[in-house]
DRENPA-3360 file (N, C-alpha, C; in nm, 2 decimals, always signed):
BEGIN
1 = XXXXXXXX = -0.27/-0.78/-1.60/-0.19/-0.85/-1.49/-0.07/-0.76/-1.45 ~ +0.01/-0.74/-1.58/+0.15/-0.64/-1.54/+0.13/-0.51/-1.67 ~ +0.12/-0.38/-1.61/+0.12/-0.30/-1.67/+0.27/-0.22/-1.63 ~ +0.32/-0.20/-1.70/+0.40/-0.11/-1.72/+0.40/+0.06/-1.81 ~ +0.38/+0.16/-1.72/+0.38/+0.25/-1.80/+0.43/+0.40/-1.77 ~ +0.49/+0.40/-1.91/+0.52/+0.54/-1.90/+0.70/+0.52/-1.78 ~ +0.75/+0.38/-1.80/+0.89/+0.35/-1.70/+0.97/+0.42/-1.76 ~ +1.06/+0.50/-1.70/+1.19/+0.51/-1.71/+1.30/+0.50/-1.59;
9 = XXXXXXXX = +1.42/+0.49/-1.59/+1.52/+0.41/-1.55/+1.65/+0.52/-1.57 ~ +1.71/+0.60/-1.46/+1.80/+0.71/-1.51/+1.92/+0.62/-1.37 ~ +2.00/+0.61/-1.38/+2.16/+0.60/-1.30/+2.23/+0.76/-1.31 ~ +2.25/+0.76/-1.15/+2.33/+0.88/-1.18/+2.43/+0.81/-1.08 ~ +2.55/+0.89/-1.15/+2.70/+0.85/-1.10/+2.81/+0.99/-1.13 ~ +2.93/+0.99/-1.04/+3.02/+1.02/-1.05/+3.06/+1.16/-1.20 ~ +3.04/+1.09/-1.32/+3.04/+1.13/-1.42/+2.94/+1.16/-1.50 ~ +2.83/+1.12/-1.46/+2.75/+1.19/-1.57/+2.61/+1.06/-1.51;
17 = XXXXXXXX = +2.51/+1.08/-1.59/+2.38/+1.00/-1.56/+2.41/+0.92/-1.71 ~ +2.32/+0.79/-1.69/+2.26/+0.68/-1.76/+2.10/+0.67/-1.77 ~ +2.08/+0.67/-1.90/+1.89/+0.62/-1.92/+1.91/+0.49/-1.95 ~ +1.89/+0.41/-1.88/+1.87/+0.26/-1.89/+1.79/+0.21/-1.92 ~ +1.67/+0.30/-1.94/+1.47/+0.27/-1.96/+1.47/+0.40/-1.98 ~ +1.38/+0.40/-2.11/+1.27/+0.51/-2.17/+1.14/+0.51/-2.22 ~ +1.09/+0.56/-2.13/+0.92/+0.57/-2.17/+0.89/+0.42/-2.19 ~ +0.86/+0.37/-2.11/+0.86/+0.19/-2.14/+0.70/+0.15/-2.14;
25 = XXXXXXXX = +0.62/+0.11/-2.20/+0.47/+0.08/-2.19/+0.45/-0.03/-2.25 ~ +0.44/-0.15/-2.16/+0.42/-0.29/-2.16/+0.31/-0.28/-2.09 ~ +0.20/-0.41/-2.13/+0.10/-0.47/-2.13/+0.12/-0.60/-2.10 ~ +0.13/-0.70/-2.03/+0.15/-0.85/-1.98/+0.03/-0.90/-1.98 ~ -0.07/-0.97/-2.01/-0.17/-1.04/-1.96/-0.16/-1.20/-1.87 ~ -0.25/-1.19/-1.77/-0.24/-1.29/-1.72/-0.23/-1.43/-1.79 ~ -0.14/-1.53/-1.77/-0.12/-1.65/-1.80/-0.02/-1.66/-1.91 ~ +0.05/-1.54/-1.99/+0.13/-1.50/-2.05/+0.24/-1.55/-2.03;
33 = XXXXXXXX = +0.31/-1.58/-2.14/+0.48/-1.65/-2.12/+0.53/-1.55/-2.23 ~ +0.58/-1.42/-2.15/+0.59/-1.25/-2.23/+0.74/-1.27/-2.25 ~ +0.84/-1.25/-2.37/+0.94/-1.23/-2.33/+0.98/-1.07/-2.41 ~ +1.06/-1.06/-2.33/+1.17/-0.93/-2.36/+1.32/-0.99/-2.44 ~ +1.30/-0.96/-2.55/+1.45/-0.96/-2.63/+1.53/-0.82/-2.67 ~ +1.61/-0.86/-2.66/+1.74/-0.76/-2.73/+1.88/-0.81/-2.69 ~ +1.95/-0.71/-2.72/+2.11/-0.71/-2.76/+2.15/-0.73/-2.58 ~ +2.29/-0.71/-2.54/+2.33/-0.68/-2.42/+2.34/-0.55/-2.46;
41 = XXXXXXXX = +2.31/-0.51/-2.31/+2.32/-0.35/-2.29/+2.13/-0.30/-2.33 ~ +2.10/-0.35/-2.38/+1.96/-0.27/-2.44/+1.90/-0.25/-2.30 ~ +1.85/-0.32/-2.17/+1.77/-0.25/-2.06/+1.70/-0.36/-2.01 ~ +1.77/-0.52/-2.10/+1.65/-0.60/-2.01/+1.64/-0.61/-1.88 ~ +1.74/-0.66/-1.81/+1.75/-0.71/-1.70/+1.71/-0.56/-1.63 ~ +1.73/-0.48/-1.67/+1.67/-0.34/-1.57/+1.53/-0.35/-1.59 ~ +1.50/-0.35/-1.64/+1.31/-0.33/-1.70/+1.28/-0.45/-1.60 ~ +1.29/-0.60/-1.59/+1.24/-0.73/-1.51/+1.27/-0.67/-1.37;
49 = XXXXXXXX = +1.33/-0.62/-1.36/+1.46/-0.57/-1.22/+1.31/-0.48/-1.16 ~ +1.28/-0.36/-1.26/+1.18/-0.30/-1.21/+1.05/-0.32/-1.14 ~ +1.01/-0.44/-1.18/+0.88/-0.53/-1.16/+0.83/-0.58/-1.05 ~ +0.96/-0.64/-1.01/+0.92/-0.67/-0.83/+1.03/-0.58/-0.74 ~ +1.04/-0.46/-0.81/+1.14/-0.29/-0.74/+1.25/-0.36/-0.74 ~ +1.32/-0.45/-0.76/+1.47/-0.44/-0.71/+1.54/-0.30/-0.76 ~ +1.47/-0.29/-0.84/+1.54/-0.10/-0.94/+1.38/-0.10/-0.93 ~ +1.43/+0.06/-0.86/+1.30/+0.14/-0.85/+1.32/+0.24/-1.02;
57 = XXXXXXXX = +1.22/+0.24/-1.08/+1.15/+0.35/-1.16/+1.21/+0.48/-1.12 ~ +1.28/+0.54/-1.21/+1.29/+0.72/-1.19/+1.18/+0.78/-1.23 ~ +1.09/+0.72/-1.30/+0.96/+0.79/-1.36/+0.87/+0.67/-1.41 ~ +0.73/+0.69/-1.37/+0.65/+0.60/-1.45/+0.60/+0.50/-1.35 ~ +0.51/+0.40/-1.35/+0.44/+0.31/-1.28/+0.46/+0.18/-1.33 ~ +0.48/+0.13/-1.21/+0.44/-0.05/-1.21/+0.31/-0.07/-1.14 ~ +0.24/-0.16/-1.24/+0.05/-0.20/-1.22/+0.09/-0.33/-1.17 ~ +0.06/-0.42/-1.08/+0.03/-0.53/-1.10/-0.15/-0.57/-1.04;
65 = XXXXXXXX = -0.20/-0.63/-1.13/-0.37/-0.67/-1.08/-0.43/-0.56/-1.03 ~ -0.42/-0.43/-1.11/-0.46/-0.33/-1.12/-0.41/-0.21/-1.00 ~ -0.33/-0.31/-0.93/-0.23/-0.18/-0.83/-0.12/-0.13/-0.83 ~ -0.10/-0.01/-0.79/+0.01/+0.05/-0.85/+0.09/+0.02/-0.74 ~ +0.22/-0.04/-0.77/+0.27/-0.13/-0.66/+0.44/-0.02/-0.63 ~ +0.42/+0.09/-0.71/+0.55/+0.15/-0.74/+0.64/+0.23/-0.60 ~ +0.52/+0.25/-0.57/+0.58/+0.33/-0.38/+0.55/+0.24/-0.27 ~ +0.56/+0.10/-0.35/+0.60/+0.00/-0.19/+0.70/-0.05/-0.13;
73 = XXXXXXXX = +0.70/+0.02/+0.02/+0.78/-0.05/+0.09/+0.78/-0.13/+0.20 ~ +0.87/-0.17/+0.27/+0.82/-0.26/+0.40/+0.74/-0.37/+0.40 ~ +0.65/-0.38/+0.47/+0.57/-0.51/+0.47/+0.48/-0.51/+0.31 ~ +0.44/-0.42/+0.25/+0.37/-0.48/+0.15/+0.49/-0.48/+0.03 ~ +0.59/-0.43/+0.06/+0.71/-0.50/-0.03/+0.75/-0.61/-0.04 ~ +0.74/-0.68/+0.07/+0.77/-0.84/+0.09/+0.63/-0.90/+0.02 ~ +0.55/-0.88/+0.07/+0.46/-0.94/+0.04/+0.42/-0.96/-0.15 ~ +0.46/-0.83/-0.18/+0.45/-0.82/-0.31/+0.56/-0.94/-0.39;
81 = XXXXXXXX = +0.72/-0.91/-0.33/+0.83/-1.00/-0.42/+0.79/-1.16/-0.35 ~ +0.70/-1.16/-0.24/+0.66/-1.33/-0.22/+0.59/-1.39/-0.36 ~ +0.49/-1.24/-0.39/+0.45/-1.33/-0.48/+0.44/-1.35/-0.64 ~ +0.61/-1.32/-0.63/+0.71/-1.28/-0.78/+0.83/-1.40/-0.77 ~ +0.84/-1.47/-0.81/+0.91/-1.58/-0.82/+1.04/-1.48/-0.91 ~ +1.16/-1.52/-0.93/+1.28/-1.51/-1.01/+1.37/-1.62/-1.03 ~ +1.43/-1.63/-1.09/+1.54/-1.70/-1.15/+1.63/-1.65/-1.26 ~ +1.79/-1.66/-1.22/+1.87/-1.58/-1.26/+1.96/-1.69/-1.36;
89 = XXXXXXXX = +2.03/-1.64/-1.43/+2.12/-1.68/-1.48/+2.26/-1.84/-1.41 ~ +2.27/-1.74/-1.32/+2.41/-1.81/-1.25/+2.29/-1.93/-1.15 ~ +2.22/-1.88/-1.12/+2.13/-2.01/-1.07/+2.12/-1.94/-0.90 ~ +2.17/-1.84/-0.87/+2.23/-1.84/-0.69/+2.16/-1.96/-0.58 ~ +2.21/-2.05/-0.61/+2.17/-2.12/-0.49/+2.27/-2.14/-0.38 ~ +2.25/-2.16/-0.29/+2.33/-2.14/-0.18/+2.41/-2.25/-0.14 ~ +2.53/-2.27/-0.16/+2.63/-2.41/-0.17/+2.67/-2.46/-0.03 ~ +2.58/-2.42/+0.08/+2.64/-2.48/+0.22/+2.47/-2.51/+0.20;
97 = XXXXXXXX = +2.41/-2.51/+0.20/+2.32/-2.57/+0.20/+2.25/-2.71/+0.08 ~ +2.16/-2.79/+0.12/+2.11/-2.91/+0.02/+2.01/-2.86/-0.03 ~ +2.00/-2.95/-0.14/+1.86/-2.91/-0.27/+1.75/-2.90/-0.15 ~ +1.73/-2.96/-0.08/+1.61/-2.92/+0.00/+1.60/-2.89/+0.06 ~ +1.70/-2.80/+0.14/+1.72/-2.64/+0.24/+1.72/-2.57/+0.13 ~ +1.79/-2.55/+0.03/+1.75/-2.44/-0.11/+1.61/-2.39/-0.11 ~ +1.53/-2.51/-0.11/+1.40/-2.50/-0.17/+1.30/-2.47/-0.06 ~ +1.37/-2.51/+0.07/+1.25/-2.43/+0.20/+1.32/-2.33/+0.23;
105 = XXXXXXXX = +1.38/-2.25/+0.16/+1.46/-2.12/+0.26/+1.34/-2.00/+0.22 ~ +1.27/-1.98/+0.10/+1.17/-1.90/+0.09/+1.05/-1.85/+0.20 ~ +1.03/-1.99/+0.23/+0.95/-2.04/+0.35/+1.02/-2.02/+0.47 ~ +1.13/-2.09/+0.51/+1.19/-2.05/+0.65/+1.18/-1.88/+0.65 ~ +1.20/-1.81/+0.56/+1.16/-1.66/+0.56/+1.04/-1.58/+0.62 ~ +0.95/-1.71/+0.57/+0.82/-1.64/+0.67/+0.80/-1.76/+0.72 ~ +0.85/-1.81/+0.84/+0.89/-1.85/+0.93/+0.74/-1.96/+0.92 ~ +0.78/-2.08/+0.85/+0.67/-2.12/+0.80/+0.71/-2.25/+0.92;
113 = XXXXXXXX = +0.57/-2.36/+0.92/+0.65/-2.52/+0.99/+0.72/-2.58/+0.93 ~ +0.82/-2.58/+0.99/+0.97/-2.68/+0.94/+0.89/-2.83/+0.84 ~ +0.79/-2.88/+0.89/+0.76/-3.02/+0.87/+0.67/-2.94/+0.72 ~ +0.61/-2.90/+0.72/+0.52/-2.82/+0.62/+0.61/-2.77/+0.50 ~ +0.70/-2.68/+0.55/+0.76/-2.63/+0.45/+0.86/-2.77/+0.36 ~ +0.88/-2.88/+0.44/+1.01/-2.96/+0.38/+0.87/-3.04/+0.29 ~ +0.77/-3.06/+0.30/+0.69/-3.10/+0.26/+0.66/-3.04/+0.10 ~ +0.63/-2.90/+0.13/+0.60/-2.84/+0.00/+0.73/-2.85/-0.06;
121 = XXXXXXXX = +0.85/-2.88/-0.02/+0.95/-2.86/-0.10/+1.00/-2.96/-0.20 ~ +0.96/-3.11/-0.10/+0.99/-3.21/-0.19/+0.86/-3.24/-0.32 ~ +0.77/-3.19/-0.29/+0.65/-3.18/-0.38/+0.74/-3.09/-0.49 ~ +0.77/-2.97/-0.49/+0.81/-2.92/-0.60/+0.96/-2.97/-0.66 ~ +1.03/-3.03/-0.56/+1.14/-3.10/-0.62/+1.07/-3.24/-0.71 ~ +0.95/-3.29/-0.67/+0.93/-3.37/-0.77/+0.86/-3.32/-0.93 ~ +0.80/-3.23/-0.92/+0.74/-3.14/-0.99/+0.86/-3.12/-1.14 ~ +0.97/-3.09/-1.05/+1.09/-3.05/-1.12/+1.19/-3.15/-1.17;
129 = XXXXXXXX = +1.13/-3.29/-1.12/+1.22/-3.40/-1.17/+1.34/-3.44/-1.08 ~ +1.36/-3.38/-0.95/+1.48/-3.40/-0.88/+1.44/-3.46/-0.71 ~ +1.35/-3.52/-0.71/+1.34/-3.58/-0.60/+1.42/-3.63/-0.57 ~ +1.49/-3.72/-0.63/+1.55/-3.81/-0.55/+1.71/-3.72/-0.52 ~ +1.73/-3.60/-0.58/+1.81/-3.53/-0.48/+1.82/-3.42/-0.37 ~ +1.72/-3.44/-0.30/+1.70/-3.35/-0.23/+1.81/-3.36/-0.09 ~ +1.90/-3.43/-0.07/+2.00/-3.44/-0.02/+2.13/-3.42/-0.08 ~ +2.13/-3.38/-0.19/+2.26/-3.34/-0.25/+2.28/-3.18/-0.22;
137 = XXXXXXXX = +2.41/-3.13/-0.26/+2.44/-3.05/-0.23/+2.50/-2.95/-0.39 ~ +2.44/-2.83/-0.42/+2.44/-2.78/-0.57/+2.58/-2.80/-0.65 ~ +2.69/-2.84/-0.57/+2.83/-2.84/-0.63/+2.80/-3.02/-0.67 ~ +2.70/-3.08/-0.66/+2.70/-3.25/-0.72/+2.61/-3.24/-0.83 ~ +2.55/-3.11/-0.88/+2.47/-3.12/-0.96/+2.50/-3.05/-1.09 ~ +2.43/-3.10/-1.21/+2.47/-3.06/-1.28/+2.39/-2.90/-1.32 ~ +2.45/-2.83/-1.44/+2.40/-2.67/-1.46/+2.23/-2.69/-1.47 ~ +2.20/-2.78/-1.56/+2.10/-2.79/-1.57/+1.95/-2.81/-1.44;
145 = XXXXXXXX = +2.03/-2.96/-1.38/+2.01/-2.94/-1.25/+1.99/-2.85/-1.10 ~ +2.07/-2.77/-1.15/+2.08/-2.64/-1.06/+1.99/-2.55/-1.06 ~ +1.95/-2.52/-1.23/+1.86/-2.43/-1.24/+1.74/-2.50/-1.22 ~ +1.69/-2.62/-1.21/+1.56/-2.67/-1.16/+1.56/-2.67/-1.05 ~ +1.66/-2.69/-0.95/+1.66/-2.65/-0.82/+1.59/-2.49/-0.81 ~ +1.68/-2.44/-0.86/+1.61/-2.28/-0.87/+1.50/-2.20/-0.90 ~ +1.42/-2.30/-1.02/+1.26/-2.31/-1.03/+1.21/-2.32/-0.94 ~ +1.22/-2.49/-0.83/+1.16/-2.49/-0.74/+1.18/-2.42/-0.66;
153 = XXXXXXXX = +1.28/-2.37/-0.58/+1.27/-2.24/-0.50/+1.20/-2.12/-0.51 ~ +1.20/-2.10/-0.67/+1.09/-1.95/-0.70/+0.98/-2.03/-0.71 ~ +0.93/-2.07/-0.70/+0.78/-2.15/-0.70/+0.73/-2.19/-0.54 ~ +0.80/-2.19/-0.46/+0.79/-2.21/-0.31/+0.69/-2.08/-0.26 ~ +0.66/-2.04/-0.26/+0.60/-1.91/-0.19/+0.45/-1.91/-0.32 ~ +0.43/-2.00/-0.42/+0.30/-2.01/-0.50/+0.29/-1.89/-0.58 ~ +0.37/-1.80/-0.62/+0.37/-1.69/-0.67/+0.31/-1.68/-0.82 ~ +0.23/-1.55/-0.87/+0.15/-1.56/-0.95/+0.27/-1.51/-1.08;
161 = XXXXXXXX = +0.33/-1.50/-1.09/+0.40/-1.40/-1.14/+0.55/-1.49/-1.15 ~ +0.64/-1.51/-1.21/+0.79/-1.58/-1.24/+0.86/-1.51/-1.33 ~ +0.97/-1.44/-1.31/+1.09/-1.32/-1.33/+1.22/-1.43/-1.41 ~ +1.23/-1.41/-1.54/+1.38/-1.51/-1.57/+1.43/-1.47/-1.65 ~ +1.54/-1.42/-1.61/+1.64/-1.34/-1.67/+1.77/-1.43/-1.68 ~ +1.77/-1.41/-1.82/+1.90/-1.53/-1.89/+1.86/-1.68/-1.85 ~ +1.77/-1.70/-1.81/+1.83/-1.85/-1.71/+1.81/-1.97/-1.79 ~ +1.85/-1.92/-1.93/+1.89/-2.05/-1.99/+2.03/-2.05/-2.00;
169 = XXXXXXXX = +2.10/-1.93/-2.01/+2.16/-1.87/-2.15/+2.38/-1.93/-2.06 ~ +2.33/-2.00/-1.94/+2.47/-2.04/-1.91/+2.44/-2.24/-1.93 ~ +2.36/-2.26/-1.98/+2.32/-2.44/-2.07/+2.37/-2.46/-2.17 ~ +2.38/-2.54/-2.17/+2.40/-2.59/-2.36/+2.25/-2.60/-2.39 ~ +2.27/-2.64/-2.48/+2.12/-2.64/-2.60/+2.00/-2.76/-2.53 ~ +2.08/-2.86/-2.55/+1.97/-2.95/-2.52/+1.92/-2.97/-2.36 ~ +1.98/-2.84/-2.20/+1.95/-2.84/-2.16/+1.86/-2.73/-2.15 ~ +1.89/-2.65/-2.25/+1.83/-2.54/-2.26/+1.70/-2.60/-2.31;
177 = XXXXXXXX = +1.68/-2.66/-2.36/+1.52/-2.69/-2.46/+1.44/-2.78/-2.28 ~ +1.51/-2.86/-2.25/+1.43/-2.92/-2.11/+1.38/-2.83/-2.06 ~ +1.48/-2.70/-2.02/+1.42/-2.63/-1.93/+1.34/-2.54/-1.92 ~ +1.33/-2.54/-2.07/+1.24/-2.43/-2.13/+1.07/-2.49/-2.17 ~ +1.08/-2.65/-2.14/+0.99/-2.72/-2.15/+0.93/-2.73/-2.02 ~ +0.99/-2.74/-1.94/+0.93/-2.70/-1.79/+0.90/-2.59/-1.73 ~ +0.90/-2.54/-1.80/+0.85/-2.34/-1.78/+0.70/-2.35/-1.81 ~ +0.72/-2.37/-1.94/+0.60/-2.42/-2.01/+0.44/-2.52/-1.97;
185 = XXXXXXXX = +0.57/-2.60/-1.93/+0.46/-2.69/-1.85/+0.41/-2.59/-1.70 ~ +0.49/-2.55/-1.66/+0.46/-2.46/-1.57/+0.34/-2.37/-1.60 ~ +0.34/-2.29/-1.65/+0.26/-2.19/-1.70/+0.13/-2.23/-1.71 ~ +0.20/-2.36/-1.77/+0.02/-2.41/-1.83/-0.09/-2.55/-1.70 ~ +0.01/-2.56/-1.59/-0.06/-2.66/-1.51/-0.04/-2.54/-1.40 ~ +0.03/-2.49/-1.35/+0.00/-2.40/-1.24/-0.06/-2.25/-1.28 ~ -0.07/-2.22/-1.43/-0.09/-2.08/-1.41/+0.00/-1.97/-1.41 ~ +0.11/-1.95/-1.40/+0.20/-1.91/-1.37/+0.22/-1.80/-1.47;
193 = XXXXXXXX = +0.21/-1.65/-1.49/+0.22/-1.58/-1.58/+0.38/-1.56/-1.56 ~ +0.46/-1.56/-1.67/+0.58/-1.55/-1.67/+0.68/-1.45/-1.79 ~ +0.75/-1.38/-1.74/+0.83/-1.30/-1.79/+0.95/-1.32/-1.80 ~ +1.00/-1.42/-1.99/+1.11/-1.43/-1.98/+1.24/-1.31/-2.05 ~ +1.31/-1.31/-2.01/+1.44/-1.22/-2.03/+1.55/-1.31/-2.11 ~ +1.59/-1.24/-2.24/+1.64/-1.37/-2.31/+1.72/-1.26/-2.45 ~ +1.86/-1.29/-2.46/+1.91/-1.20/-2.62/+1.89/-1.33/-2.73 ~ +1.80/-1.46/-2.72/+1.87/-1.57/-2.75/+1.69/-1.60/-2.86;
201 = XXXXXXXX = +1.70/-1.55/-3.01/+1.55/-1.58/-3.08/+1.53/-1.69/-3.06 ~ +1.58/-1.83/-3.07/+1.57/-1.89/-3.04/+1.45/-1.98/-2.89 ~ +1.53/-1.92/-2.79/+1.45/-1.93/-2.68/+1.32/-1.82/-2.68 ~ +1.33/-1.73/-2.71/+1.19/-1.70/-2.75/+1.09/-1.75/-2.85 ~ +1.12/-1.78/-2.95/+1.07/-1.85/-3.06/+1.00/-1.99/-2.94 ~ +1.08/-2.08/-2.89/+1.04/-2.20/-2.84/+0.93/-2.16/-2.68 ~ +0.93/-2.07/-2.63/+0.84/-2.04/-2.53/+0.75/-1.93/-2.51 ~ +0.83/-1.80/-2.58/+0.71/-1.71/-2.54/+0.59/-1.70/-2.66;
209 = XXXXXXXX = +0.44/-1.64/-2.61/+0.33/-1.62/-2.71/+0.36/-1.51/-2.73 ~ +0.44/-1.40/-2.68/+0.41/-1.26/-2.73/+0.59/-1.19/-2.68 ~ +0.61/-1.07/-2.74/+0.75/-1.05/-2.72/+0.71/-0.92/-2.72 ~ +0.88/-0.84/-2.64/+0.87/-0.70/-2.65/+1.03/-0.69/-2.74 ~ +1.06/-0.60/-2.83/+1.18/-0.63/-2.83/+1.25/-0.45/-2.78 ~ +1.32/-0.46/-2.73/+1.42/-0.39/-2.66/+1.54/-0.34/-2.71 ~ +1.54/-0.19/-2.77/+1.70/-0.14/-2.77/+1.71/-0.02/-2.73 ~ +1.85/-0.01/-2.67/+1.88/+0.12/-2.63/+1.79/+0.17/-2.49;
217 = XXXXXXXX = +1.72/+0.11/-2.42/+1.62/+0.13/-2.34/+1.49/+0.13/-2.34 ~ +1.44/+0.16/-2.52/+1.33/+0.17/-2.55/+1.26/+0.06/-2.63 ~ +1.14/+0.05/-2.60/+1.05/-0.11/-2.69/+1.07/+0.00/-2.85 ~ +1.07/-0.09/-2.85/+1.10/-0.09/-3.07/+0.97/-0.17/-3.15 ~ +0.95/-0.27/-3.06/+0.83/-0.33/-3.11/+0.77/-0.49/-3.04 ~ +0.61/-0.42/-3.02/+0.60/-0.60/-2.96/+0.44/-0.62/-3.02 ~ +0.43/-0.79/-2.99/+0.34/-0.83/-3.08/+0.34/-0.98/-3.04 ~ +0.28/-1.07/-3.09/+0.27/-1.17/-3.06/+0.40/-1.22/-3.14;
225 = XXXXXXXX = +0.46/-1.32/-3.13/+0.58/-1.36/-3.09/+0.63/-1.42/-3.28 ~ +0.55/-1.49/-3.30/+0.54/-1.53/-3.49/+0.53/-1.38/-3.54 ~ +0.42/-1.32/-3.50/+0.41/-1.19/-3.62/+0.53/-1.08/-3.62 ~ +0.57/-1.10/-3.50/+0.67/-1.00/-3.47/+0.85/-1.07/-3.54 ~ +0.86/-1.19/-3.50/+0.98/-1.27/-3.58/+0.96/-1.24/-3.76 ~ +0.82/-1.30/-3.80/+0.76/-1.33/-3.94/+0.80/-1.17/-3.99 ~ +0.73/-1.10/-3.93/+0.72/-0.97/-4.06/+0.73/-0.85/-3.96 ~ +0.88/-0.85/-3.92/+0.94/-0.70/-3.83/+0.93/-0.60/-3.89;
233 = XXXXXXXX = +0.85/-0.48/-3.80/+0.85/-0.38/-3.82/+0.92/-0.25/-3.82 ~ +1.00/-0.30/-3.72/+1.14/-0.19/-3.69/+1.27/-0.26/-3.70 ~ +1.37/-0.16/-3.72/+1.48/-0.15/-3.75/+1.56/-0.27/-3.63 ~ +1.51/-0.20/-3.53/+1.55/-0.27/-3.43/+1.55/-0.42/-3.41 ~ +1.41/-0.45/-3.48/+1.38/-0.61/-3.49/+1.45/-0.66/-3.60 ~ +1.49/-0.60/-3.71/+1.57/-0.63/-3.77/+1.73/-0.68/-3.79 ~ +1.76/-0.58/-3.76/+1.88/-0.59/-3.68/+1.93/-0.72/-3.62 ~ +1.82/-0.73/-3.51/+1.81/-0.86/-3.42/+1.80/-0.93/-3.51;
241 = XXXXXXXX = +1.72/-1.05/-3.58/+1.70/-1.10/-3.61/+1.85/-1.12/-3.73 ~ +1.86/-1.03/-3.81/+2.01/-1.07/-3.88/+2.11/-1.08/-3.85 ~ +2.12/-1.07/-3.69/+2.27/-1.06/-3.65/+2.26/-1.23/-3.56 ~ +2.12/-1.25/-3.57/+2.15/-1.40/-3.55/+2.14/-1.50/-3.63 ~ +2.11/-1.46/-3.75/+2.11/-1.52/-3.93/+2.24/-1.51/-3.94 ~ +2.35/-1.41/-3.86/+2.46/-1.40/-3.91/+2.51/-1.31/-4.07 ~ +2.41/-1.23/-4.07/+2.37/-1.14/-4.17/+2.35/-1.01/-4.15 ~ +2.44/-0.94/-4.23/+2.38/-0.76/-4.25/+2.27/-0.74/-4.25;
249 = XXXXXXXX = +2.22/-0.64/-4.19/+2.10/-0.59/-4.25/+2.00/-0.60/-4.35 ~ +2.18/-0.56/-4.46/+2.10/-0.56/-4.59/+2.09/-0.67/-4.63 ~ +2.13/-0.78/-4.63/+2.17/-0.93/-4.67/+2.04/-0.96/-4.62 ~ +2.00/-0.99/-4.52/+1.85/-1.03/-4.45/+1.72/-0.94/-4.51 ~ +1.75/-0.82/-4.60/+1.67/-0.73/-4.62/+1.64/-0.84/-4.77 ~ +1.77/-0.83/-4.81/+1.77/-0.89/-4.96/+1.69/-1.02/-4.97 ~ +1.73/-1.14/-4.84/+1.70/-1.24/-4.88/+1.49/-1.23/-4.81 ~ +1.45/-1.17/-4.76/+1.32/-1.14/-4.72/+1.24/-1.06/-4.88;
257 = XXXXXXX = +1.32/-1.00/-4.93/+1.26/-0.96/-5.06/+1.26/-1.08/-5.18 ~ +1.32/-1.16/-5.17/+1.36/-1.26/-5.28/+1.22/-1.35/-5.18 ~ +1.22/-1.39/-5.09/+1.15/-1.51/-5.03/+0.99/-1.42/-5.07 ~ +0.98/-1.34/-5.03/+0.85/-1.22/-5.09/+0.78/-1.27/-5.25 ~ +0.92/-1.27/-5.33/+0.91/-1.26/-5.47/+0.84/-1.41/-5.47 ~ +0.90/-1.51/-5.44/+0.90/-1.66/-5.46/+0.74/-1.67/-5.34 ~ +0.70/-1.59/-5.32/+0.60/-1.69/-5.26/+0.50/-1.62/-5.33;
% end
């Protein structure tokens, strides 16, 4: 479905260049809920960014459905991010507008019927649990709310493919678990192969089947998502995982050799 290979990611500026991505080689399979972990700063949001070009590659290929989509521009660029759904963090939805101009603006883009598009929109506002606001305006709704609005907008164009970067990670917990339950559901009634972006084990643990984890720009290690948490192979994964135990290294090293011993 999404092959990534051989990416890298250089910034040049003023003072000197940045590698943001190195040698990146991901494998996505269709129907996948894939996520990417690591620290801030490691390269997620650049690597997702890559996928439907918002940051073009300094080196290396983006595959999607077996085409190399990396030197498109113009019309088969649009066509390509139609059919890449995103969702961000901050939610961007557009505050002079209502939940249900939010959610046809994809569509007013390709200049769809007004009556048609308000149609598919309230379908996915019910999809999403927010029917009955589709006349509110995003400053009446709550964070949680917002970012379901936001789903249904990235889902307006039927896109095979869904981009989510942090978009839990401005929730509290228990909206965080809703919303990560309707991803889910997503994935699995429409199909929807999805790439989540997340520093948070947690939210990985609760949605994705397979993980990459991310430092410094480079995959450190991926695997299915238990084997990779259960029994880390790199440093990198380690790391992660004890700094959200709240533990050294070695302390997490220690208490995984004792749990070893006892089982």
């Amino acid at each position: 479905m999404i092959n990534l290979t051989n990416l890298s990611k250089t910034y040049f500026g003023r003072f000197g260049s940045h590698e943001a991505l190195r040698d990146v080689n991901l494998h996505v399979e269709r129907g996948d809920i894939f996520g990417i972990i690591g620290q801030s700063g490691a390269g997620k949001s650049t690597l997702v960014r890559c996928i439907n070009l918002l940051e073009r590659p300094t080196e290396g290929s983006v595959i999607i459905d077996g085409k190399d989509v990396t030197a498109y521009r113009g019309k088969e660029l649009s066509q390509l991010r139609e059919s890449i759904g995103m969702i961000f963090q901050n939610f961007s939805l557009f505050q002079q507008r209502t939940v249900l101009r939010n959610v046809t603006f994809p569509l007013e883009l390709r200049r769809e019927d007004k009556a048609a598009a308000e149609k598919r929109a309230l379908e996915l506002l019910e999809l999403v649990g927010l029917a009955d606001k589709a006349a509110s305006y995003p400053s009446q709704l709550s964070g949680g709310q917002q970012q379901r609005v936001a789903i249904a907008r990235a889902l307006a164009n039927n896109p095979e493919i869904m981009l989510c970067d942090e978009a839990t990670s401005a929730l509290d917990t228990m909206t965080t678990h809703a919303i990560l339950d309707l991803l889910r559901d997503i994935n699995k009634e429409l199909g929807v192969t999805m790439v989540v972006i997340t520093h948070s084990l947690s939210v990985a643990k609760q949605i994705c089947n397979k993980v990459a984890v991310i430092e410094g720009g480079a995959i450190a290690e991926v695997g299915a998502t238990d084997e990779v948490f259960g029994n880390p192979q790199s440093d990198a994964t380690r790391r992660l995982i004890a700094a959200d135990s709240g533990l050294s290294v070695e302390e997490f090293e220690a208490a995984r050799a004792a749990t070893s011993k006892e089982a």
